[in-house]
TORLO-624170 format. One line per 10 residues: number of its first residue (from 1); their letters; for each residue y, x, z of C-alpha. Coordinates in Angstrom, 1 decimal. Layout:
<fises>
NUM) a) Y,X,Z ~ ...
</fises>
This chain:
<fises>
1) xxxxxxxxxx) 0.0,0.0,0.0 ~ 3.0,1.7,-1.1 ~ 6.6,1.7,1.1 ~ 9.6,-0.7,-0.1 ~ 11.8,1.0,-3.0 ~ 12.8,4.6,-1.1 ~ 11.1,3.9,2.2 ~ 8.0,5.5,3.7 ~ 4.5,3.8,3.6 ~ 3.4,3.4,7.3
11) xxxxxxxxxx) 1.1,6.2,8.3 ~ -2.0,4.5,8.5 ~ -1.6,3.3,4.9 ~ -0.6,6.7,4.0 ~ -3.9,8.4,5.3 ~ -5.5,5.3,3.5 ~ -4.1,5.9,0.6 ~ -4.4,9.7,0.5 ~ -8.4,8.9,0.7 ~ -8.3,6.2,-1.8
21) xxxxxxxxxx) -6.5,8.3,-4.4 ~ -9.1,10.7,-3.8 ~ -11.8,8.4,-4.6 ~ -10.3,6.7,-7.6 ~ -9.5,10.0,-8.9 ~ -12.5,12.0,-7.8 ~ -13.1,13.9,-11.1 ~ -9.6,15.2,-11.6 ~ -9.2,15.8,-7.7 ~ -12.7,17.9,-7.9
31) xxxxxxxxxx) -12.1,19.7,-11.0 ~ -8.6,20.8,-9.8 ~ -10.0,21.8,-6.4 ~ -13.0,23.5,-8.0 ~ -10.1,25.8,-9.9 ~ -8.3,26.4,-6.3 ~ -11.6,26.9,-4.6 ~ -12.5,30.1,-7.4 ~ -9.0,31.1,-6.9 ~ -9.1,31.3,-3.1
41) xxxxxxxxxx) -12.5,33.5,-3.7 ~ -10.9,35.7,-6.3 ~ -8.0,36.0,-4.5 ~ -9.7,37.1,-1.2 ~ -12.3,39.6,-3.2 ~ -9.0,40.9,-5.2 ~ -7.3,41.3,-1.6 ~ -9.9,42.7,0.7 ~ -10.9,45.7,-2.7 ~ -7.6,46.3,-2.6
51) xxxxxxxxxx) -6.7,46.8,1.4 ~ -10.2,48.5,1.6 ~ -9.1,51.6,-1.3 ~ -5.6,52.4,0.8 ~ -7.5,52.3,3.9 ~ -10.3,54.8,2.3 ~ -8.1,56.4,0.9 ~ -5.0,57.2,3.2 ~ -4.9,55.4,6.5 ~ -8.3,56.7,7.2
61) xxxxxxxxxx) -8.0,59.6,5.5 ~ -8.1,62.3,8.1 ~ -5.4,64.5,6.2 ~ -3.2,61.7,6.6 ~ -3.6,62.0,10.3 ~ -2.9,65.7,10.3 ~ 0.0,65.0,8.5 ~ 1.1,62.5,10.4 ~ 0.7,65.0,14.0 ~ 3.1,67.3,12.1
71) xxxxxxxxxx) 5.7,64.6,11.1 ~ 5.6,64.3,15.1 ~ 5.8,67.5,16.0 ~ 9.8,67.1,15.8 ~ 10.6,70.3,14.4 ~ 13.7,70.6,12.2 ~ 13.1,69.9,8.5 ~ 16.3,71.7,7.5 ~ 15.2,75.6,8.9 ~ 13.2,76.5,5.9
81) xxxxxxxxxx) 15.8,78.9,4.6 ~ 19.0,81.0,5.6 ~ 20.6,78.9,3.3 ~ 20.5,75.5,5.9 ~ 21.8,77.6,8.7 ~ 25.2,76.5,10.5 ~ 28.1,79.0,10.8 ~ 27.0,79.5,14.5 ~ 23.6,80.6,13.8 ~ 24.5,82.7,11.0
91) xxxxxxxxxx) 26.5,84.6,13.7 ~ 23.8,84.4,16.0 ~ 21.7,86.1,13.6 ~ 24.1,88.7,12.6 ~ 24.4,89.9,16.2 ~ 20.9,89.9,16.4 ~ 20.1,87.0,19.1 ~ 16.3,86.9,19.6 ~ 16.3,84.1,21.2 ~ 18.1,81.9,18.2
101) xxxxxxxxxx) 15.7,84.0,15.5 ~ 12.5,83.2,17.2 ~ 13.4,79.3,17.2 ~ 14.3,79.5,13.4 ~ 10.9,81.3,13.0 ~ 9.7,78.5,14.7 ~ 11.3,75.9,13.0 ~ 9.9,77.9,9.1 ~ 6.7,78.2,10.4 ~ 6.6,74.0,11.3
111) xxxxxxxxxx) 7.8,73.3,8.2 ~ 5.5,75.4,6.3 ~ 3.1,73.3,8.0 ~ 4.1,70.1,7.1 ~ 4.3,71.4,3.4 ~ 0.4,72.7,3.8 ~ -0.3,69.1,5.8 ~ 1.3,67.2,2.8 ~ -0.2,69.1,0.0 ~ -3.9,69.0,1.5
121) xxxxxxxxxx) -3.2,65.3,2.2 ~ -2.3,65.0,-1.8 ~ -5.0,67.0,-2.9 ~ -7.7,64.7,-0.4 ~ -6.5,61.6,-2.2 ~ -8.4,59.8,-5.1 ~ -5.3,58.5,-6.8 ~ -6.8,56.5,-9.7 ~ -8.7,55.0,-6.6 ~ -4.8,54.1,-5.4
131) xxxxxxxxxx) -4.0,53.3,-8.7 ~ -6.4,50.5,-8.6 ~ -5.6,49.3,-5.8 ~ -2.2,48.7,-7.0 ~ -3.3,47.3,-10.2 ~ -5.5,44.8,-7.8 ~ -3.0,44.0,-5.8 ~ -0.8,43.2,-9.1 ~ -3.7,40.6,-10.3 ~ -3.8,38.8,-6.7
141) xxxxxxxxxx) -0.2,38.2,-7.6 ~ -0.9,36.6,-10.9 ~ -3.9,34.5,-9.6 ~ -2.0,33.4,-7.0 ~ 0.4,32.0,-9.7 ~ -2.5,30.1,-10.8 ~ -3.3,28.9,-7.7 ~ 0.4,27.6,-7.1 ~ -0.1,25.7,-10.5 ~ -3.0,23.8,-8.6
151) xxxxxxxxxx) -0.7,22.4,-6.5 ~ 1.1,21.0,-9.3 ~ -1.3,19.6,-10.8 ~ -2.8,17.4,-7.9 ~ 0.7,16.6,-7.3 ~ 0.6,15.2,-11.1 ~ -2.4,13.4,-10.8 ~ -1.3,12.0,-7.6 ~ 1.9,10.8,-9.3 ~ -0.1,9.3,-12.5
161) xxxxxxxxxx) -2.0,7.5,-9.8 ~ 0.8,5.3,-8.4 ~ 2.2,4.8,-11.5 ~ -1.1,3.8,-13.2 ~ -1.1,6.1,-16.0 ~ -4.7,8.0,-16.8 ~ -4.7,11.5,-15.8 ~ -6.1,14.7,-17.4 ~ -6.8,17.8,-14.7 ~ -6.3,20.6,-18.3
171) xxxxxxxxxx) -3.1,19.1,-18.7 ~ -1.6,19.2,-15.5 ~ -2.8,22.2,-14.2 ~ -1.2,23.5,-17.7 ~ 1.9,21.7,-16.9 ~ 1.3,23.3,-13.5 ~ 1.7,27.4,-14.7 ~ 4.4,26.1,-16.7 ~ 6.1,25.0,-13.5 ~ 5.2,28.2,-11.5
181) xxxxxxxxxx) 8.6,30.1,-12.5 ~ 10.2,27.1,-11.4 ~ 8.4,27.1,-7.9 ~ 9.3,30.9,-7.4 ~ 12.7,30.1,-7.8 ~ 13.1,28.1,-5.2 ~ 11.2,29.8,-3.2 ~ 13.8,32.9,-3.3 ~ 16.5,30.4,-3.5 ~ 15.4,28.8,0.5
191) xxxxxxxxxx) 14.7,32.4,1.9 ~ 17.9,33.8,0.5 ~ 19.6,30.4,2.4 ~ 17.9,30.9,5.5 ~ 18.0,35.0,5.1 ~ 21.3,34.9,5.0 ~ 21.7,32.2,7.7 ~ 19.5,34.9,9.9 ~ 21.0,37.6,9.2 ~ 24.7,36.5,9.7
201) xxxxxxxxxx) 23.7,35.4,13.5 ~ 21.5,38.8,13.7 ~ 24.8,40.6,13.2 ~ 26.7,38.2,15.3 ~ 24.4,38.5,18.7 ~ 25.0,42.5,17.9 ~ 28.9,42.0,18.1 ~ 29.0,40.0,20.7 ~ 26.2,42.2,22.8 ~ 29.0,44.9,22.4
211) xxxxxxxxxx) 31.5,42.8,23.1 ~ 29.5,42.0,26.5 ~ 25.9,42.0,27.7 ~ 26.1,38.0,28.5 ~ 28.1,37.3,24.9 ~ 25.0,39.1,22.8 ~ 22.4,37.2,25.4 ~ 23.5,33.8,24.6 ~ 24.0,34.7,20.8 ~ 20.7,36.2,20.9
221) xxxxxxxxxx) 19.5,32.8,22.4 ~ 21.5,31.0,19.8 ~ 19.8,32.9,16.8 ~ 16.0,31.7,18.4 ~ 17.2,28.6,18.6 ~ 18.3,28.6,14.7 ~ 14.9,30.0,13.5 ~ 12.7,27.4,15.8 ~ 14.8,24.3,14.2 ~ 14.4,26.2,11.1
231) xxxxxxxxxx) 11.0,26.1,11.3 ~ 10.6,23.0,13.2 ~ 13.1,21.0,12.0 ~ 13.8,21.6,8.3 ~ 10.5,23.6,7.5 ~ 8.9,19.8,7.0 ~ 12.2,18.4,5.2 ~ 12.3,21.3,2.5 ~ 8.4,20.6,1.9 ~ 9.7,17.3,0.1
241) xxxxxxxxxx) 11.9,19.4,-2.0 ~ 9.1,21.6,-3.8 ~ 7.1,18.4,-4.2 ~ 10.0,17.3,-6.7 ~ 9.7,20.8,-7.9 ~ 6.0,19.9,-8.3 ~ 6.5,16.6,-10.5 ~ 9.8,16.5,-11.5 ~ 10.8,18.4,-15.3 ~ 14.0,20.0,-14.3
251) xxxxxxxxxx) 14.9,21.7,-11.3 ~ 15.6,19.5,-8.3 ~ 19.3,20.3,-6.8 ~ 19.9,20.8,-2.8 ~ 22.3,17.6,-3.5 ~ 19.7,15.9,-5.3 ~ 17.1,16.3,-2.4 ~ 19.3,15.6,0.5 ~ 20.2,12.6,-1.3 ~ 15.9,11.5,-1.9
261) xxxxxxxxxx) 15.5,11.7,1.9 ~ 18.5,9.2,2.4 ~ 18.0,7.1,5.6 ~ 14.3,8.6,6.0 ~ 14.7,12.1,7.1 ~ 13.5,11.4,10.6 ~ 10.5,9.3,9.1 ~ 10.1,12.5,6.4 ~ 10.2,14.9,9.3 ~ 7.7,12.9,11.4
271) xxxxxxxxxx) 5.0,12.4,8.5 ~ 5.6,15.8,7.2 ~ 4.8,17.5,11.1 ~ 2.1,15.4,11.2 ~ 0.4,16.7,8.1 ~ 1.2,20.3,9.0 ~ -0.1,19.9,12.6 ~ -3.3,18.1,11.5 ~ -3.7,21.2,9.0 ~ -3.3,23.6,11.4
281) xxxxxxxxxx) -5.7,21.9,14.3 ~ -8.4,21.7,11.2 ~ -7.8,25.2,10.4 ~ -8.4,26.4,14.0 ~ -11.1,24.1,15.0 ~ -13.0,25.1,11.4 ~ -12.1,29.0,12.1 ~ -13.7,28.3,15.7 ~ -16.9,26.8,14.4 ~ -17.4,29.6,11.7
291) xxxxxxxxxx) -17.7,32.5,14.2 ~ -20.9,31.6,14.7 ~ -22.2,32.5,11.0 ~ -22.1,35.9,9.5 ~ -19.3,37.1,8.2 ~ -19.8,36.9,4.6 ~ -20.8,33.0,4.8 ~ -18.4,31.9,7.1 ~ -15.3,33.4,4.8 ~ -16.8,32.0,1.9
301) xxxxxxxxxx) -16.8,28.4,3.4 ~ -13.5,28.6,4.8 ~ -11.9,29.8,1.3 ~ -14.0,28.2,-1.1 ~ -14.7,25.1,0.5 ~ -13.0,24.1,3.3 ~ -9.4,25.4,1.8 ~ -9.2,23.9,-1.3 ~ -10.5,20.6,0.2 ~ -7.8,20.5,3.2
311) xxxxxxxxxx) -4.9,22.0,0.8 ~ -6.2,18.9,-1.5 ~ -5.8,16.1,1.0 ~ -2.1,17.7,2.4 ~ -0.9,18.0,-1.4 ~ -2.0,14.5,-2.2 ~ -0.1,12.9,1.0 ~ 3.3,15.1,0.6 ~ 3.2,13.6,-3.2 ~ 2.8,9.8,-1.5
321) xxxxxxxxxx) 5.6,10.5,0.4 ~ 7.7,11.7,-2.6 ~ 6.1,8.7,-4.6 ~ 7.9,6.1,-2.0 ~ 11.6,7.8,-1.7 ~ 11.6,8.4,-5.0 ~ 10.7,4.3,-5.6 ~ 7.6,5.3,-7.4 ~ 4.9,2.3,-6.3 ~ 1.2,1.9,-7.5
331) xxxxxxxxxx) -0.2,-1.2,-9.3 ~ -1.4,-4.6,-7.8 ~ -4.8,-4.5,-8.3 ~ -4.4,-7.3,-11.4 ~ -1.7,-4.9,-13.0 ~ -4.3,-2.3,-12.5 ~ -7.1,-4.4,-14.0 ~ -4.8,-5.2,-17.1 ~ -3.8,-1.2,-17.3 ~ -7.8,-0.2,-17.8
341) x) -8.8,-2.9,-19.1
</fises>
């Protein structure tokens, strides 16, 4: 049962609904999930080769360590030649001062230490190892642009739902990549808003803490305060702004989303926290229960299984919510008869 023209279904017919959609739309909801599901795989396989290479390769490496011991050492880095020496220890030398010779010494002989520690680290490294590790790391970064399209796409298949238009899962996840540039857009565009937002109260709480220990203390209080509503607060109303990133062809304007959640922010705020609570108690009871399996098996259902299938149910229910502000409303079940008929 959809929600009056720009007002929110109640939540027992969202969570309804959300299931239903699933069931009338089991083949495109499956086949789009089955993509996510090899995605999360690949992406975890891509991820864990990857992390395993540099930690072979240099945080384990025991060069790494040595080098590492004489990067601690403190010496000076500038007493390698006569030529970094300050006017006073050019005198000292001249007049012959052991004391100020035998800590230059001291200071050569650490560097050329640190020289030996880096070039045996260098020469210990398998770099076309690195290198593929890098070029791994680069091809998480485009599957995961393929994953973000699956999002999309259920989003789309959601939409076609309530509208009663027939749905085709090649079609929106392409419609879905073709969105992704879109998606990272945004995506830069809310963390250089609330970046910046940080990081002008960051720099206040340090003038005022210079200004006077209690000044910085409640600044520093005030800038917690602004990243907890951030998260708490908005985090749930700027969801509703990539779902009309998801389904909507151009992109969706700050002014243009303030304005979808109207009179409903508080009902927005209240559905969306609801979904991202449920997803998280899921996630820890499911992470709780798979500690009992071996490792291998337990990751596998978690990513391939479990995530796609959660992520599937949260993406569904964001798009009802966008489906009711936006006035979108499913068929009566005779329209619907006459639509697939």
């Amino acid at each position: 049962m959809a929600g009056a023209q720009g007002r929110h279904r109640p939540i027992p017919d969202l969570i309804g609904d959300t299931f239903g959609l699933i069931g009338r739309r089991f083949r495109d909801v499956a086949v789009i999930s089955i993509v996510a599901a090899a995605i999360a795989v690949i992406s975890v396989a891509l991820v864990s080769t990857s992390t395993g290479i540099i930690e072979e390769e240099i945080l384990e490496n025991p060069r790494f360590e040595e080098l590492l011991d004489q990067l601690d050492d403190g010496a000076s880095t500038e007493a390698v030649t006569n030529v970094n020496l300050t006017a006073e220890e050019m005198v000292a030398v001249w007049e012959g001062d052991d004391d100020t010779l035998e800590q230059l010494v001291a200071e050569g002989e650490a560097v050329d230490e640190r020289e030996q520690a880096w070039e045996a680290f260098v020469d210990s490294v398998s770099w076309d190892r690195v290198v593929k590790a890098v070029l791994l790391i680069g091809a998480f970064l485009l599957v995961s642009v393929i994953g973000g399209a699956t999002t999309v796409a259920l989003s789309l298949v959601t939409l076609d739902d309530v509208e009663g238009r027939p749905s085709s899962p090649a079609s929106a996840l392409a419609t879905g990549l073709a969105r992704v540039p879109k998606i990272v857009l945004l995506t830069l565009l809310w963390a250089a808003v609330l970046g910046a937002l940080l990081a002008v109260l960051g720099v206040a709480s340090f003038v005022a803490s210079l200004m006077h220990p209690i000044l910085g203390a409640l600044a520093a209080l005030v800038l917690v305060g602004v990243t907890l509503a951030t998260l708490a607060v908005f985090a749930p109303l700027i969801e509703m702004h990539f779902v009309m990133a998801y389904v909507e062809p151009g992109f969706p304007s700050p002014a243009k989303w303030w304005r979808l959640l109207s009179g409903n922010k508080l009902a927005t705020w209240g559905r969306s926290a609801l979904i991202f609570a449920a997803n998280i108690a899921v996630g820890v009871i499911l992470w709780l229960s798979l500690q009992a399996l071996p490792s291998p098996y337990g990751d596998f259902i978690s990513n391939a299984i479990a995530g796609p299938i959660i992520a599937a149910i949260m993406t569904i229910a964001l798009a009802l919510m966008y489906a009711d502000l936006s006035g979108r409303s499913r068929p009566t079940a005779d329209e619907w008869s006459e639509l697939y008929s």
